[in-house]
C-alpha positions as CSV (number, residue, x, y, z in Angstrom):
1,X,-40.7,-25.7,93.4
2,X,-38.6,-24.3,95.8
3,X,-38.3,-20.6,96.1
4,X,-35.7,-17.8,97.5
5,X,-37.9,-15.0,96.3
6,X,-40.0,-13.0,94.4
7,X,-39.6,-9.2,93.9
8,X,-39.8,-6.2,91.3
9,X,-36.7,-4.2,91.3
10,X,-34.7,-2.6,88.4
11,X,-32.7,-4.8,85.9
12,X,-29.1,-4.6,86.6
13,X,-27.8,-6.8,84.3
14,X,-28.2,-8.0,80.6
15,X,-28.9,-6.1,77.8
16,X,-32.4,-5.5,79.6
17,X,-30.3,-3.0,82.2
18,X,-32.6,-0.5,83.9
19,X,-35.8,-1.9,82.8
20,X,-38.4,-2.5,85.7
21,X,-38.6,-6.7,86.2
22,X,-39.6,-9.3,88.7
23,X,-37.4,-11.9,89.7
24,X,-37.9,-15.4,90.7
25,X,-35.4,-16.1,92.2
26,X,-35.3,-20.3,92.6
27,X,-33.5,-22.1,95.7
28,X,-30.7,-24.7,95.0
29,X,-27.3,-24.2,93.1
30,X,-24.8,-27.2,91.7
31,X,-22.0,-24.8,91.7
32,X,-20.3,-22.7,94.0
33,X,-18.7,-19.5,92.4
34,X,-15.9,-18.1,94.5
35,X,-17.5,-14.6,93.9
36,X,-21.1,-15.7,94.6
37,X,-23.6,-12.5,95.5
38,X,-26.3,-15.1,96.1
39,X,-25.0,-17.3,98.6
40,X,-28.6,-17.5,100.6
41,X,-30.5,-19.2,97.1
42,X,-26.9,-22.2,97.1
43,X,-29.4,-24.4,98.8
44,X,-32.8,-25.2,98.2
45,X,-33.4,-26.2,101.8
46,X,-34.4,-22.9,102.8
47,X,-36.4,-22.6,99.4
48,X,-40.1,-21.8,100.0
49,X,-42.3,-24.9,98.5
50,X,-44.4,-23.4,96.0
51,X,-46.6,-24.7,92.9
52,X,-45.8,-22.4,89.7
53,X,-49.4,-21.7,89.7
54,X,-48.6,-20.1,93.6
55,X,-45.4,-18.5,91.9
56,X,-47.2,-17.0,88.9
57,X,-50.4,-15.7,91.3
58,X,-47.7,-13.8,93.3
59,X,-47.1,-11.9,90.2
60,X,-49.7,-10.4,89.7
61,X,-49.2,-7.8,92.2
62,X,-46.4,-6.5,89.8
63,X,-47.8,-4.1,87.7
64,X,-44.8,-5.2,85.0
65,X,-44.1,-7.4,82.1
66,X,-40.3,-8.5,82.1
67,X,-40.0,-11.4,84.1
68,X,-36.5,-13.0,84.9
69,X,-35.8,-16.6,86.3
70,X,-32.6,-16.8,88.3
71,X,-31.3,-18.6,91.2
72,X,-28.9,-20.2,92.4
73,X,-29.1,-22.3,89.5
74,X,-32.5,-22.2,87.8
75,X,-32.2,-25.2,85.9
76,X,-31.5,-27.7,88.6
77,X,-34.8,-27.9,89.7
78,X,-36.9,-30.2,86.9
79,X,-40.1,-28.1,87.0
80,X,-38.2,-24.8,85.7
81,X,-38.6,-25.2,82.0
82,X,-42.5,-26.0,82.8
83,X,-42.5,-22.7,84.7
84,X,-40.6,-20.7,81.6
85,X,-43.6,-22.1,79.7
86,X,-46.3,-21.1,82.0
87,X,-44.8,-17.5,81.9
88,X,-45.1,-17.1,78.3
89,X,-48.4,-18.3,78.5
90,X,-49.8,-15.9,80.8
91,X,-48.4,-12.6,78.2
92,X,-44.8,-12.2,80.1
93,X,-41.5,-11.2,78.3
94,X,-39.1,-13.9,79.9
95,X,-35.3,-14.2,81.0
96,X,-34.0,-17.0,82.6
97,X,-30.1,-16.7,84.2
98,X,-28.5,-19.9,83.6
99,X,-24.8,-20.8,85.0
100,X,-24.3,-22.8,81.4
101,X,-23.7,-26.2,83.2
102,X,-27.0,-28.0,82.4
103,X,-28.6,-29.4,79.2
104,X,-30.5,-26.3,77.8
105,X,-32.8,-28.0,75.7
106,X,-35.9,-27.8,77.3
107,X,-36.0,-24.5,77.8
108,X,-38.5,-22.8,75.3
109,X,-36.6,-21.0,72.7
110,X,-39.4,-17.6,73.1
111,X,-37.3,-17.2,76.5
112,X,-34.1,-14.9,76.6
113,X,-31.5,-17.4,77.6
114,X,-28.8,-15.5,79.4
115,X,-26.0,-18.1,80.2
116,X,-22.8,-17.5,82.0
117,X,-19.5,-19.4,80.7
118,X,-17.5,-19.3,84.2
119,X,-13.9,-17.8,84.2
120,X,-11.3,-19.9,86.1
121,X,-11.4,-17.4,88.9
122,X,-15.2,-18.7,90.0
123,X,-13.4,-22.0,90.6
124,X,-15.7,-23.8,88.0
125,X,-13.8,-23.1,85.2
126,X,-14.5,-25.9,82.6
127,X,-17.9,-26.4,83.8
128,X,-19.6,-24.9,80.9
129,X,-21.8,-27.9,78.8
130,X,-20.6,-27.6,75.3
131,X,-23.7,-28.5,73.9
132,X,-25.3,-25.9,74.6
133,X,-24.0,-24.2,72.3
134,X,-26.5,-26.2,70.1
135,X,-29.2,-24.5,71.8
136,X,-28.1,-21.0,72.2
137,X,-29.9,-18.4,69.2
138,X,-29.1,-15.0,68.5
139,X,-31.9,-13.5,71.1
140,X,-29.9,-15.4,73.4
141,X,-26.9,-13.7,75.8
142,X,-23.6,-15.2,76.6
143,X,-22.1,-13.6,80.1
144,X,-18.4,-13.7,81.5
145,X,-18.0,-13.0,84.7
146,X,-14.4,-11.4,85.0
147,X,-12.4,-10.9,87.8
148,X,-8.9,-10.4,86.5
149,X,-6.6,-10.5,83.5
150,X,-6.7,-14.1,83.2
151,X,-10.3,-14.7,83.0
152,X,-10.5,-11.5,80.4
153,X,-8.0,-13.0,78.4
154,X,-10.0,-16.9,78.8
155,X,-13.0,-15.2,78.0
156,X,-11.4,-13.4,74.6
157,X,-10.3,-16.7,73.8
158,X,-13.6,-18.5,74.2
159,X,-15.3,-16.1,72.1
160,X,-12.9,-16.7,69.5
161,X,-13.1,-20.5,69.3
162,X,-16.2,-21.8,70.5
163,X,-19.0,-18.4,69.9
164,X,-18.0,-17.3,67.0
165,X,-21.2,-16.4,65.2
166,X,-23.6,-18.4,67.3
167,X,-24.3,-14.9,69.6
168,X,-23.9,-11.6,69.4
169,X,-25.1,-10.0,72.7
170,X,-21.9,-10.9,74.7
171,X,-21.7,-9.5,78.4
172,X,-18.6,-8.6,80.1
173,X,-19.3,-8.7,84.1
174,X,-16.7,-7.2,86.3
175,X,-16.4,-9.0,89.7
176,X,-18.1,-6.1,92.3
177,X,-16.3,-4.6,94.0
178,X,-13.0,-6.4,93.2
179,X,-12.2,-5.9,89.6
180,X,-12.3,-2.1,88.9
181,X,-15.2,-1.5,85.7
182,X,-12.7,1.5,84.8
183,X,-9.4,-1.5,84.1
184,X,-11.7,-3.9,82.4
185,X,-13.2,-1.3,80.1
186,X,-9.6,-0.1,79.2
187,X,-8.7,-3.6,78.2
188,X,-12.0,-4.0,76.0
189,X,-11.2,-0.7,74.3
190,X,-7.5,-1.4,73.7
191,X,-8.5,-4.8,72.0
192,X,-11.5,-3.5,70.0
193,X,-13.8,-6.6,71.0
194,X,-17.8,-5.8,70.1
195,X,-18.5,-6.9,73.9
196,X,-21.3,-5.3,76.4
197,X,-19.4,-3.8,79.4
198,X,-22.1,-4.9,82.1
199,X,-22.0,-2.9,85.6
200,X,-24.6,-4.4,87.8
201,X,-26.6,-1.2,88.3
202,X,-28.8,-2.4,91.0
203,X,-25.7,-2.1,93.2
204,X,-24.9,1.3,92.3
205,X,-28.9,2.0,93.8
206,X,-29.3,-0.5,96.9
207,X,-25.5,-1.5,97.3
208,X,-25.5,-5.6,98.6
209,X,-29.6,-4.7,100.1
210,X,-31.5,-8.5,99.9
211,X,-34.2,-8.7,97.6
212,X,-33.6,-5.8,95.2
């Protein structure tokens, strides 16, 4: 597989916020957000080539349970829902940061599935897979990323018509630093909508500091 990094750091997102975790963090991405914090994991050619048994032996240097796969784009290599499995396996609670764009049905359902639905200001708007809604459960998260009024009010709208009841742990992400947390919660408040308000705290700790 090939791999940006592995590292412990805090949980900044998710309804797992401020929890100790390791990432793997997985080369190779088949989008390109317009707000994109990752830009260095977009292509898996400078991915480190490692087995998942190399991956998961690198863990154990961790002295922590909470594992999360991200990227990039996780999913776009093959081998990821073969790692997920591995993880479990071995005792680790697992997340795995999906960009909601490919099939999620392998991905074993004892995983935390948080999966982004991307706003029209990422420039992918539309490039959600609808059915994956088949695959989504209620331990699963749904995440917007939300950089203006527009995408708050797409997002509003896409809870209403296409969640529904298939999720409750919905995540409101303001774009950092361009969409002010204080505007977005105001608009959440004045509309009453049973959403998470999700600040990424690990910037509030390292700022934009690789690998935390």
């Amino acid at each position: 597989m090939k791999v940006s990094e592995i590292f412990l750091s805090i949980q900044g997102e998710s309804s797992y916020t401020g929890l100790p975790c390791i990432f793997i963090r997985l080369a190779g991405c088949n989008l390109r957000c317009s707000w994109c914090d990752t830009t260095y994991a977009q292509t898996s050619d400078r991915g480190e080539n490692l087995s998942i048994e190399q991956i998961t032996s690198k863990l154990k240097k961790f002295n922590c349970n909470l594992v999360e796969v991200t990227g990039g784009e996780p999913l776009f290599q093959k081998e990821t829902p073969l790692l997920v499995n591995r993880l479990l396996k071995l005792g680790y609670e697992v997340l795995l940061e999906t960009n909601g764009s490919i099939n999620l049905e392998p991905v074993n359902t004892n995983a935390v599935k948080i999966v982004d639905v991307k706003c029209p200001s990422s420039g992918h708007y539309g490039s959600f897979l609808m059915e994956n809604l088949r695959f989504i459960t209620l331990r699963d998260e749904i995440k917007f990323v939300i950089a203006d009024r527009k995408d708050y009010e797409f997002a509003c709208d896409f809870l209403e018509t296409c969640i529904k009841d298939k999720a409750t742990k919905i995540l409101f992400a303001p774009v950092y630093p361009d969409m002010p947390s204080q505007e977005l919660a105001k608009w959440i408040l004045a509309d009453g909508i049973k959403v998470r308000l999700q600040i990424q705290m690990h910037k509030f700790i390292w700022g934009e500091e690789k690998g935390r």
